[in-house]
C-alpha positions as YAML, in Angstrom:
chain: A
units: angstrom
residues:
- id: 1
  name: UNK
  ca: [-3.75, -15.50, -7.37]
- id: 2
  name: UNK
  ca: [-3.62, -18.02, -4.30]
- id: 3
  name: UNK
  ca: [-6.99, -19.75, -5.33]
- id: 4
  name: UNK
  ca: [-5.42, -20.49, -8.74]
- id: 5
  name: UNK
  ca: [-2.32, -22.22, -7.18]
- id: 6
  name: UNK
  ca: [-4.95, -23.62, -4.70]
- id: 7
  name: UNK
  ca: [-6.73, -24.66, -8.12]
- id: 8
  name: UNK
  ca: [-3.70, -26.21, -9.90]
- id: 9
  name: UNK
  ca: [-2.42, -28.04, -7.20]
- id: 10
  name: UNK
  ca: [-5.85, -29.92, -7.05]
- id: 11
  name: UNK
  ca: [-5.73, -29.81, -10.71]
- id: 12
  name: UNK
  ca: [-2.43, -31.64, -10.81]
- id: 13
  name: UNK
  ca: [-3.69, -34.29, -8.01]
- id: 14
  name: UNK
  ca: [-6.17, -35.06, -10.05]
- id: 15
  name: UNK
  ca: [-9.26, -33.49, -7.88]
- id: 16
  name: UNK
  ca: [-10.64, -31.68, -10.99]
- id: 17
  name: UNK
  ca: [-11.73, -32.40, -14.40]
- id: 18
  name: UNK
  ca: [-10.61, -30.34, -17.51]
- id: 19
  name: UNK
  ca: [-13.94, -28.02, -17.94]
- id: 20
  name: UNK
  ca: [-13.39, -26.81, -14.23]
- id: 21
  name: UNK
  ca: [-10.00, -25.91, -15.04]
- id: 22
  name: UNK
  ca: [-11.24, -23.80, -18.02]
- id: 23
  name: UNK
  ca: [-14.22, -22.54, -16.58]
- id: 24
  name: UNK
  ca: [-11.65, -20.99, -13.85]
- id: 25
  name: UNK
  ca: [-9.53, -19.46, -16.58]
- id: 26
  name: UNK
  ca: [-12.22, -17.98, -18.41]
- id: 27
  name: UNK
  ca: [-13.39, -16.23, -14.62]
- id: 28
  name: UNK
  ca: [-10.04, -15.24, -14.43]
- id: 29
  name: UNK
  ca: [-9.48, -14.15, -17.53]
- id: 30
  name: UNK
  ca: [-12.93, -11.75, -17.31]
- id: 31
  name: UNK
  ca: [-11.81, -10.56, -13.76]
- id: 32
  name: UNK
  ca: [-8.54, -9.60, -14.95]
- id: 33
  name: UNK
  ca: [-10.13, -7.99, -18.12]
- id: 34
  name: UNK
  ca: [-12.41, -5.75, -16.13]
- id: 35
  name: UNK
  ca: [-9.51, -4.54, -13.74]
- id: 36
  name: UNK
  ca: [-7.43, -3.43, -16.57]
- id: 37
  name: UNK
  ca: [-10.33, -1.29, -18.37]
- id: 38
  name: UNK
  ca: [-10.98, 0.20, -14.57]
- id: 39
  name: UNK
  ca: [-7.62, 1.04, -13.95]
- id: 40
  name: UNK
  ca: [-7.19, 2.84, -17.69]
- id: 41
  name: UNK
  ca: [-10.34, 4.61, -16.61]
- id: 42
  name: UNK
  ca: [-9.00, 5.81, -13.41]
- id: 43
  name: UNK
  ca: [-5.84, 7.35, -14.98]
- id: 44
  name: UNK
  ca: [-8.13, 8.73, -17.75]
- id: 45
  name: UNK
  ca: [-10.38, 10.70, -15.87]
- id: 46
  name: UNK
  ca: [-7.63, 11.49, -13.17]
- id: 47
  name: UNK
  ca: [-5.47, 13.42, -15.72]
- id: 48
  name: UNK
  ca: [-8.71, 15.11, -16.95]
- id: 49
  name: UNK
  ca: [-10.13, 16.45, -13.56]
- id: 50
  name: UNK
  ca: [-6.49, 17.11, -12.18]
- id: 51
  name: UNK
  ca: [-4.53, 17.76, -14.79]
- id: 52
  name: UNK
  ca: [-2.61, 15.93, -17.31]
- id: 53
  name: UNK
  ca: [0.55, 14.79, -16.29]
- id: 54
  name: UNK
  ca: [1.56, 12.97, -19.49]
- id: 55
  name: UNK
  ca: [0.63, 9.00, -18.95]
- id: 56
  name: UNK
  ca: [0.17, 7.13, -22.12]
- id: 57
  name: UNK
  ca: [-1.12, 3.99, -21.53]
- id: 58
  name: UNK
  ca: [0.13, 0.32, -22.77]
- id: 59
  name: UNK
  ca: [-1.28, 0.05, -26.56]
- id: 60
  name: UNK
  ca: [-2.61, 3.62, -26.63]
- id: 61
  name: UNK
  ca: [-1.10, 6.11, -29.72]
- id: 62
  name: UNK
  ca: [1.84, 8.25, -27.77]
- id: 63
  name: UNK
  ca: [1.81, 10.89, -30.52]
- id: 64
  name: UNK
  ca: [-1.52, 12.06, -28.50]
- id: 65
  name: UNK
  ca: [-0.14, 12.64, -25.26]
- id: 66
  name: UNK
  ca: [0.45, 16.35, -24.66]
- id: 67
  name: UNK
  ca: [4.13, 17.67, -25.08]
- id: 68
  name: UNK
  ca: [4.00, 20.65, -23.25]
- id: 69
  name: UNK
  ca: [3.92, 20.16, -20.04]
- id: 70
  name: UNK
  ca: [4.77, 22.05, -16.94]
- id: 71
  name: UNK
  ca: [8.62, 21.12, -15.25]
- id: 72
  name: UNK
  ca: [6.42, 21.94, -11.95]
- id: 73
  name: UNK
  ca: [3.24, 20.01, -10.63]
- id: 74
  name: UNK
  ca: [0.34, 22.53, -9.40]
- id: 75
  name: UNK
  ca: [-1.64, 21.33, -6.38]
- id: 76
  name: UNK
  ca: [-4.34, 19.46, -8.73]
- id: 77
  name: UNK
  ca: [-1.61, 17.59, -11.33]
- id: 78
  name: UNK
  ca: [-0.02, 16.60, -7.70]
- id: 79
  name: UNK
  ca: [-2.93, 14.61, -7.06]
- id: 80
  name: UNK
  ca: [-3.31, 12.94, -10.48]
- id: 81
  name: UNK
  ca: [0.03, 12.31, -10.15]
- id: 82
  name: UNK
  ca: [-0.62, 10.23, -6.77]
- id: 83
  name: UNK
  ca: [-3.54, 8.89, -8.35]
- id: 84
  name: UNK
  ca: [-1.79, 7.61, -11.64]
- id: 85
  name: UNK
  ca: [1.00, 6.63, -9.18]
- id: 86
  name: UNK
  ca: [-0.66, 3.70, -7.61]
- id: 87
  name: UNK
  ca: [-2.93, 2.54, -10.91]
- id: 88
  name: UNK
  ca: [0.15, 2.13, -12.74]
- id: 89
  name: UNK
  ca: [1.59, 0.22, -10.29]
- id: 90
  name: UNK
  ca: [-1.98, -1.76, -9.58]
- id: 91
  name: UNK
  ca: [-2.09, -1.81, -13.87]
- id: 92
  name: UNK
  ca: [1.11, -3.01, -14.56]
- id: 93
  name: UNK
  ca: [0.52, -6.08, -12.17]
- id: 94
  name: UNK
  ca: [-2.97, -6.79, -13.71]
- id: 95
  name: UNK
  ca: [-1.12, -7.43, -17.08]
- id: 96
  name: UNK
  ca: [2.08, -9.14, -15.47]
- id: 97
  name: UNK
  ca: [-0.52, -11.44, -13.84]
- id: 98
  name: UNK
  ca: [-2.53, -12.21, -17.55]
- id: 99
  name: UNK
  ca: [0.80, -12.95, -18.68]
- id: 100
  name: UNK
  ca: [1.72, -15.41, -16.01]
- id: 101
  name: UNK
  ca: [-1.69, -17.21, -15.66]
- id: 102
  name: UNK
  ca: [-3.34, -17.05, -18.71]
- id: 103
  name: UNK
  ca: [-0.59, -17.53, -21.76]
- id: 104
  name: UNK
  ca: [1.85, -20.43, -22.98]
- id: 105
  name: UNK
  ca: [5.17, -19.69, -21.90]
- id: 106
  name: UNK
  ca: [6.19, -19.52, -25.20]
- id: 107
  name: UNK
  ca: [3.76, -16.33, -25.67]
- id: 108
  name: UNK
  ca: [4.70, -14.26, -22.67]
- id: 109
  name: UNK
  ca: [5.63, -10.69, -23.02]
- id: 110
  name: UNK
  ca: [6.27, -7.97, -20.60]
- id: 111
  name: UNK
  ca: [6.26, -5.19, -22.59]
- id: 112
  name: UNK
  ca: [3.16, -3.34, -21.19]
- id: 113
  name: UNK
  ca: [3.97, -4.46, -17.99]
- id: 114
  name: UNK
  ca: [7.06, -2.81, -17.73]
- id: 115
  name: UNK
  ca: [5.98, 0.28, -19.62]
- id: 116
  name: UNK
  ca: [3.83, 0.71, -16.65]
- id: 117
  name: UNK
  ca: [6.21, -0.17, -13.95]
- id: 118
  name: UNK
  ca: [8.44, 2.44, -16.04]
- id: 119
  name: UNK
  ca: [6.02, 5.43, -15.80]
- id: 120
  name: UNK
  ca: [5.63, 5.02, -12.15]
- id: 121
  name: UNK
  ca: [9.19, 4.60, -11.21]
- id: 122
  name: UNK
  ca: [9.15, 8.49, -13.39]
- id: 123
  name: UNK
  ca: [6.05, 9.79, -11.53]
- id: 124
  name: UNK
  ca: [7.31, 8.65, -7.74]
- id: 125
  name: UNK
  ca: [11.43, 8.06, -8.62]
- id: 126
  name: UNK
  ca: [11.75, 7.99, -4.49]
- id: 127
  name: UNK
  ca: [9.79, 4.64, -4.43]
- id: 128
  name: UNK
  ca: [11.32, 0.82, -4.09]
- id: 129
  name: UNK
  ca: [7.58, -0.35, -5.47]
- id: 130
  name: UNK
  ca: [8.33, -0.21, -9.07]
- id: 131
  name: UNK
  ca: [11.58, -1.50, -9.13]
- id: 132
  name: UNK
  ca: [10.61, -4.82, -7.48]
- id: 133
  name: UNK
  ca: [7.80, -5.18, -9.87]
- id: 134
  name: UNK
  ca: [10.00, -4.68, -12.69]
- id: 135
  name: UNK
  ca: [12.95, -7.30, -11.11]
- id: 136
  name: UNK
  ca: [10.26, -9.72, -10.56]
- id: 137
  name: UNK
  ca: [9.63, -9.90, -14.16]
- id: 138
  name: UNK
  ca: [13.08, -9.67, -15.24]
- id: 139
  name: UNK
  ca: [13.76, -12.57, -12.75]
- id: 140
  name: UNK
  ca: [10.59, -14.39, -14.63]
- id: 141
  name: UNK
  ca: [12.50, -13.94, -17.72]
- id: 142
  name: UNK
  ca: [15.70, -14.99, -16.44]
- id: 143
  name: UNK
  ca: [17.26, -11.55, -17.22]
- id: 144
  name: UNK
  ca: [19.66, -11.60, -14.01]
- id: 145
  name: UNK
  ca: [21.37, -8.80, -14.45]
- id: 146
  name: UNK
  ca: [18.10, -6.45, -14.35]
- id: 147
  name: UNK
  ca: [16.52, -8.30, -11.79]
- id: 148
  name: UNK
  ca: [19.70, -7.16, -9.21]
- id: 149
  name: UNK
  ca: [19.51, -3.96, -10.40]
- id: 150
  name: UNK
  ca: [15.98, -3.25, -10.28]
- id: 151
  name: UNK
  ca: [16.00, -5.07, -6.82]
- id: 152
  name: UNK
  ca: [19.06, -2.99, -5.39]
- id: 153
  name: UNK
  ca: [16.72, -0.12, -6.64]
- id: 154
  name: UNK
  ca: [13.63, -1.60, -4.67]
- id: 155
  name: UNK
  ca: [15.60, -1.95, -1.67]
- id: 156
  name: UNK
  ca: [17.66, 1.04, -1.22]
- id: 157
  name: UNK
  ca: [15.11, 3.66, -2.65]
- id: 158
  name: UNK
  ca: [14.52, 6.56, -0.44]
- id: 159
  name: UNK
  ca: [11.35, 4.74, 0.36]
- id: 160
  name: UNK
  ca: [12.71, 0.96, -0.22]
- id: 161
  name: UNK
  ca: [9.89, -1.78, -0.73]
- id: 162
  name: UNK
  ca: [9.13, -3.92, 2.29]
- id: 163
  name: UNK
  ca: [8.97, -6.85, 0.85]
- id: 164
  name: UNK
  ca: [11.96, -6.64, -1.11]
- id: 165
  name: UNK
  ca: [14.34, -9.54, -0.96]
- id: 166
  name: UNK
  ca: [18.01, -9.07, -0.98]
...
């Protein structure tokens, strides 16, 4: 994200033409792309080698995700769980990110964002990481109220985030 601000500010100072400015989107745009297919993939084949653990994915039919499943994680669902853990989180800021650098303002939505943010916060309810993700967005949106919560969450967790501001 830094060589985009790098990009804008010598966008704005008149240092590049248009058609660099949308050639950079459109590399963005395919880099950001390609991390949110890998990071549905990991989740997809983590929950089939380890064990499903219930993730449904932004835009994916919930109806398919498995109902019955167990109140206790065995060794192997542990591990998917870890894995789907951190891809959610990594997911969830791959499409906060296309939101923030590649639509109007006008168009943004959070939705899958925070659906993501949501399932981690379930999966790992000890960790600050989520909850600053999500009160970054709702401080985006100007949603005050949810952005204190969510960052009281973040920083008095059982494992707060670092970078947490309060």
């Amino acid at each position: 994200r830094k060589p985009l601000k790098q990009f804008e500010n010598a966008s704005s100072a008149g240092k590049t033409s248009g058609r660099d400015r949308e050639q950079h989107l459109k590399v963005l745009s395919t880099f950001l792309h390609e991390c949110d297919l890998f990071y549905r993939e990991v989740i997809k084949v983590s929950q089939e080698t380890h064990g499903s653990i219930g993730i449904s994915l932004p835009g994916e039919d919930s109806s398919k995700k498995p109902k019955n499943l167990p109140k206790f994680l065995n060794r192997n669902a542990a591990k998917s769980c870890f894995i789907c853990y951190e891809s959610l989180i990594y997911l969830g800021d791959i499409l906060r990110y296309t939101q923030t650098d590649l639509k109007p303002t006008s168009q943004l939505s959070f939705r899958h964002s925070t659906i993501c943010y949501r399932q981690a916060a379930y999966l790992c309810p000890q960790s600050g990481n989520p909850h600053n993700q999500m009160s970054m967005i709702f401080l985006y949106t100007k949603d005050n109220l949810r952005a204190v919560y969510h960052n009281y969450r973040a920083l008095f967790s059982e494992a707060p985030f670092p970078n947490a501001r309060g």
